[in-house]
C-alpha positions in Angstrom: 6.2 -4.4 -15.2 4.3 -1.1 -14.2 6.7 1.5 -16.0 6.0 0.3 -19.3 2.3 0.1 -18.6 2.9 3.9 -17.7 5.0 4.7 -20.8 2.2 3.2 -22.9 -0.6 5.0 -21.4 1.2 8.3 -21.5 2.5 7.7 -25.1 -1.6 6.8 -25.7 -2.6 10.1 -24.5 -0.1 12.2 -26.4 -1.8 10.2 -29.5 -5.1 10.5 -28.4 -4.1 14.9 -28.0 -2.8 15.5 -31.3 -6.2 13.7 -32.8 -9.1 15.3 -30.6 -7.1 17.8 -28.8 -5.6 18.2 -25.0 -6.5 16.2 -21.9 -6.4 17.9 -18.8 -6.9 15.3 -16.4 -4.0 12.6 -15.7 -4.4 9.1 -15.9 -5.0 7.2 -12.9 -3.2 3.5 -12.5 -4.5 1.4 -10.0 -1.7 -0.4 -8.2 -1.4 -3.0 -5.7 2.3 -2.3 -5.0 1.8 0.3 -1.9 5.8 0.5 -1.8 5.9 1.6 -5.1 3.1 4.3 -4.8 5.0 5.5 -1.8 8.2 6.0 -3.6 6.6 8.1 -6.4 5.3 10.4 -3.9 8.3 10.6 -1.5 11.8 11.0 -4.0 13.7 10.4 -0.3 17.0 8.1 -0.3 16.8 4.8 1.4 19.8 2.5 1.8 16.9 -0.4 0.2 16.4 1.8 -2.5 19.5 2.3 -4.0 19.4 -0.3 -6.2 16.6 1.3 -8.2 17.6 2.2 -11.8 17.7 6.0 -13.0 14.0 4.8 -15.2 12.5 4.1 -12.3 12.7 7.4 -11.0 11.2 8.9 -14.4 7.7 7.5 -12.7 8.2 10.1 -9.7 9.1 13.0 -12.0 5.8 12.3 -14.2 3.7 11.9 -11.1 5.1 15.6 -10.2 4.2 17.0 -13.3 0.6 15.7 -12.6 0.2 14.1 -15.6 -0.1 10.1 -13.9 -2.0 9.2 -10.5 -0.9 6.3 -9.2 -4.0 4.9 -6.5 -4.1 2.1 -4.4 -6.4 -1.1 -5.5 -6.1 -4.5 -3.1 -5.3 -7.6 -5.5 -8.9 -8.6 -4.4 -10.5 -5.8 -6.2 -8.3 -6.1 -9.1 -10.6 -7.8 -12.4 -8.1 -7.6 -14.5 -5.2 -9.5 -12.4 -7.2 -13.2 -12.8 -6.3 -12.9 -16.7 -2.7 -12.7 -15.8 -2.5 -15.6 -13.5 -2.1 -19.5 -14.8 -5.2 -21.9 -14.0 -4.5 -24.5 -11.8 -4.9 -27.9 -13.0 -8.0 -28.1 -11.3 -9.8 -25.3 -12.2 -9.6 -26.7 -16.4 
């Protein structure tokens, strides 16, 4: 799930501070989820987003603060995304 990938990163940063001192640029998290990128920028109530739990919403308040940039990245582009996907049968 991408919240605790952002929660990790953050708390990596804050580690990463107190040993070699501040970082002044945010961390950037590329994203394929462009409904999710769109919600972090745009705190608007939607009957479809109701549903989302008060954690979620942590994600749009960090964004604010400019310490996390969320960017798009098509699923395509994404190197990363084969190692979390099963191998067919045929590709062993």
């Amino acid at each position: 799930m991408a919240i605790h990938g952002m929660k990790e990163s953050l708390w990596l940063k804050s580690l990463l501070s107190e040993l070699f001192g501040t970082f002044s640029n945010p961390i950037i998290h590329f994203s394929n989820n462009q409904a999710m990128i769109v919600l972090t920028h745009d705190h608007q109530y939607y009957v479809c987003t109701k549903h989302i739990d008060v954690c979620y919403h942590w994600i749009h308040w960090v964004v604010k603060e400019g310490a996390l940039c969320l960017m798009y990245c098509p699923t395509d582009d994404m190197v990363a995304d084969a190692l979390t996907k099963v191998l067919s049968y045929y590709a062993l």
